[in-house]
C-alpha positions in Angstrom: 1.1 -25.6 -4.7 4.5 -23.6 -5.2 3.9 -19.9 -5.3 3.5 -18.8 -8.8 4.0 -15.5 -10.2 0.9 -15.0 -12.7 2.4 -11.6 -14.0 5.0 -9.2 -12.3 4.8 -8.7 -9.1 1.6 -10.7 -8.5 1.9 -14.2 -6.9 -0.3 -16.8 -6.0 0.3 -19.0 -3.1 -2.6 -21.3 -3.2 -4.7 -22.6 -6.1 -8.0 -20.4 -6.1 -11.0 -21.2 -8.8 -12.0 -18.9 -10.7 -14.0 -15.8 -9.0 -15.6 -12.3 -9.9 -15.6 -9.0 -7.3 -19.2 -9.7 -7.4 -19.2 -13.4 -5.8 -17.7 -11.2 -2.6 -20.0 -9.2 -0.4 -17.1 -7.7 2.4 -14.0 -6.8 1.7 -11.6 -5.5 5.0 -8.1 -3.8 4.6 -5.4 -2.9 7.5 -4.7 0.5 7.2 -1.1 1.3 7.6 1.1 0.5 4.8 -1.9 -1.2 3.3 -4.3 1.5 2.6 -2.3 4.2 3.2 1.5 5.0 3.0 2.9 5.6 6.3 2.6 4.1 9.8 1.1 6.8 12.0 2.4 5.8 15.0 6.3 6.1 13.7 5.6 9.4 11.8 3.5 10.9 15.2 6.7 9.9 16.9 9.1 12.1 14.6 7.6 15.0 16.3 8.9 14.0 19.7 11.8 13.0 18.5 11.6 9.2 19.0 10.7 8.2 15.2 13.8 5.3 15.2 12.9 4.2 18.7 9.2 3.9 18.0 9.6 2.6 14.4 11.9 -0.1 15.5 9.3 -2.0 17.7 6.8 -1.4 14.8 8.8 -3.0 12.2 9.6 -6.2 14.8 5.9 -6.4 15.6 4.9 -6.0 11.8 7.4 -9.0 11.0 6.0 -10.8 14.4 9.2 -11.0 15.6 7.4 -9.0 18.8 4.4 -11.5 19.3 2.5 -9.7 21.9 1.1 -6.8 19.7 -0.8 -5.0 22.7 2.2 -4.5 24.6 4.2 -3.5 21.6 1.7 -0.5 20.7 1.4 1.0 24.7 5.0 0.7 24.3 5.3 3.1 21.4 2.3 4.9 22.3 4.6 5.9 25.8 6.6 7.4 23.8 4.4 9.3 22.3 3.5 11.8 25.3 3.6 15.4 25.2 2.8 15.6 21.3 0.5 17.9 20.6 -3.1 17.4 18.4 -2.0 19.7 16.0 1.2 17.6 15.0 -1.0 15.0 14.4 -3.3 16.9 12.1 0.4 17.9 10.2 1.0 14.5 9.7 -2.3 14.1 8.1 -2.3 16.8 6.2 1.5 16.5 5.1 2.4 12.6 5.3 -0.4 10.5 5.0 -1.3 9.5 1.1 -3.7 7.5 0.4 -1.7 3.9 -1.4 -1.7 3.8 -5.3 -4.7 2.0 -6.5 -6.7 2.9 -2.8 -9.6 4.8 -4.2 -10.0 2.7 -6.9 -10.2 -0.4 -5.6 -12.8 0.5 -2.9 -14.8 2.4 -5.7 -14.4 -1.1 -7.6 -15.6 -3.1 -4.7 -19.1 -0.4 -3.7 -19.4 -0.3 -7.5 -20.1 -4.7 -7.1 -22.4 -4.0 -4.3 -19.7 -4.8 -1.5 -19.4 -3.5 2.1 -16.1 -2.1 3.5 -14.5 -2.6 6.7 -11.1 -0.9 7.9 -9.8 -2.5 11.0 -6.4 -0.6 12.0 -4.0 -0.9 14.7 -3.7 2.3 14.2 -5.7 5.3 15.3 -9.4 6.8 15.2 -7.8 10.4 14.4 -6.8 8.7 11.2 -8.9 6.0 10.3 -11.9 8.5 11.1 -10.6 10.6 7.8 -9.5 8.0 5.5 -13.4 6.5 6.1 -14.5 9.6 5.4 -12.2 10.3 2.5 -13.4 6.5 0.8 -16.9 6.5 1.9 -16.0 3.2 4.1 -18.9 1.3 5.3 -16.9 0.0 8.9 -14.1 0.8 11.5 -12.1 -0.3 14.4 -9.3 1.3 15.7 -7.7 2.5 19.0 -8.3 6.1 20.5 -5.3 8.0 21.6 -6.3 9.6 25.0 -5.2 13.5 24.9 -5.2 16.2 27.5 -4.9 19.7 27.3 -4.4 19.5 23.5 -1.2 16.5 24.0 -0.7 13.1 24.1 -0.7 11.6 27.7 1.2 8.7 26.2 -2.1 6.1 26.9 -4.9 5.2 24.9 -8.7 4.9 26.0 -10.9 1.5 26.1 -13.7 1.2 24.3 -17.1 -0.9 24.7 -15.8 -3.4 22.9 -12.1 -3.9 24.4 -8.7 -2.0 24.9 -7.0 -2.7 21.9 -7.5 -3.6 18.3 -5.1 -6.5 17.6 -4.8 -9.4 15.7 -7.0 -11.0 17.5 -9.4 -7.8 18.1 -9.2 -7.8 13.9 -10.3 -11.2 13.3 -13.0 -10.9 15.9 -14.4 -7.4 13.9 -14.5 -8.8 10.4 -16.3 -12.2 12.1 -18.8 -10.0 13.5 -19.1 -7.5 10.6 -19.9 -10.9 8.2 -22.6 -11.8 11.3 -24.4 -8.4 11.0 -24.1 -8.5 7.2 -25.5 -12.0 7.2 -23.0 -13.3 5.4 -20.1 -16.3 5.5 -16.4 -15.3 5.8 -16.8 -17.0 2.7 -17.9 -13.9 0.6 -14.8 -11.7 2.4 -11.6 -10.7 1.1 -9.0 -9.1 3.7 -6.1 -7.5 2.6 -3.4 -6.7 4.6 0.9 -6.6 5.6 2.0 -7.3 9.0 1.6 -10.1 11.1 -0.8 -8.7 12.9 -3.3 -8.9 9.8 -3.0 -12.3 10.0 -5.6 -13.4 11.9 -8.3 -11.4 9.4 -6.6 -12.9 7.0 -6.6 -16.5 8.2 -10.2 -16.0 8.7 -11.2 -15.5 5.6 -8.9 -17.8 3.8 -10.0 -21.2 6.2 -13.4 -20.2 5.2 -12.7 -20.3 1.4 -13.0 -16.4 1.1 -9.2 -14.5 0.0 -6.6 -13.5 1.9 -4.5 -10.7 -0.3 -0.7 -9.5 1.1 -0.1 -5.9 -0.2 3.5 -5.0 -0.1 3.6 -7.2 2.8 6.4 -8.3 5.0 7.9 -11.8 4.0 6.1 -13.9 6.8 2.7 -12.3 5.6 3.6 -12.9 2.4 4.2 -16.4 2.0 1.0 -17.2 4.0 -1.5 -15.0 2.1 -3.3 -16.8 -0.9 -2.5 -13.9 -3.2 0.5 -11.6 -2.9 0.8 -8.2 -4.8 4.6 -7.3 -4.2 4.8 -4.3 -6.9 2.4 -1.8 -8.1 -1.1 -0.8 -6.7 -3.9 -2.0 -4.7 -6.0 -2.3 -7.5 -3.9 -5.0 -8.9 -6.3 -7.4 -6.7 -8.8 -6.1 -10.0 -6.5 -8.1 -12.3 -7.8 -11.4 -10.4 -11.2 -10.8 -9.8 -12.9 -9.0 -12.6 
């Protein structure tokens, strides 16, 4: 079907039958610049002085124009050594907001008995406090190695792999369905860069929803629903 915008701002790519919150069980979100408003990696960067460098390569890897995600982060996280813990905790404290329409939207989804999952190519330093700060259900994310109180520019590997990618993101909400005992089916994933993807495809080929959120273009155009203006809780407006 040709994309059609359904009200400002809100376009659907595919044709979807009618559905409520409550016919989903799981719903999973990236993290930066989807549920929150930054991308940690290029604002940790700012205090060395290599935010341009570092949020060059994420922009090309968010647009997968850089296709090998794994080697784009331990690129950027590189240059990330020598920054201390507590410019991290400044960026938390003074950068990182929560989206518009964040809080509600998980409050909407726990309120229709759903589980959360927040699967981030980011870091546990954040996604540790934003699943505090929502009450989320699941995580996976990368852990930034530090020494000394700094950055020593590498991250650590965890029992389950080195790094969460596309792939590594696909692979988390797959098993989080699993140990729910549910189908991908009764999963939404929300996301905007193309390493979301994957989640997203996931969901969508088993007939669950795959939602862009002020996503870049590729994203866009291959998510089944695309908010491109106003909150996250506009995803409310389809499923009621």
């Amino acid at each position: 079907m040709t994309p059609t915008e359904i009200s400002p701002g809100l376009v659907v790519n595919v044709a979807m039958p009618a559905r409520k919150l409550s016919d989903f069980k799981l719903i999973a979100f990236d993290m930066d610049s989807t549920l929150i408003n930054i991308e940690c990696v290029d604002e940790i960067a700012d205090a060395a002085g290599r935010k341009a460098e570092v949020a060059a390569i994420t922009e090309a890897a968010m647009r997968g124009e850089i296709t090998d995600f794994k080697d784009s982060l331990r690129r950027r996280v590189a240059l990330l050594k020598g920054v201390s813990v507590a410019s991290m905790e400044a960026v938390y404290q003074q950068r990182l907001k929560l989206n518009p329409g964040a809080a509600e939207l998980v409050h909407a989804c726990k309120q229709a008995g759903m589980k959360v999952l927040l699967v981030s190519g980011g870091f546990t330093f954040f996604t540790d406090r934003v699943q505090a700060e929502l009450g989320i259900d699941f995580t996976r994310s990368n852990v930034l190695a530090v020494k000394d109180g700094l950055l020593t520019g590498e991250m650590v590997d965890q029992p389950w792999g080195d790094i969460c990618d596309g792939e590594e993101k696909r692979k988390m909400l797959l098993q989080t369905c699993s140990q729910l005992g549910i189908s991908p089916a009764q999963a939404i994933a929300m996301g905007d860069g193309a390493n979301d993807l994957p989640m997203m495809g996931a969901c969508a080929d088993a007939g669950g929803l795959s939602v862009a959120y002020h996503a870049k273009p590729k994203v866009r155009a291959q998510a089944m629903l695309a908010i491109n203006s106003g909150g996250l809780d506009r995803l409310l407006e389809i499923l009621v």
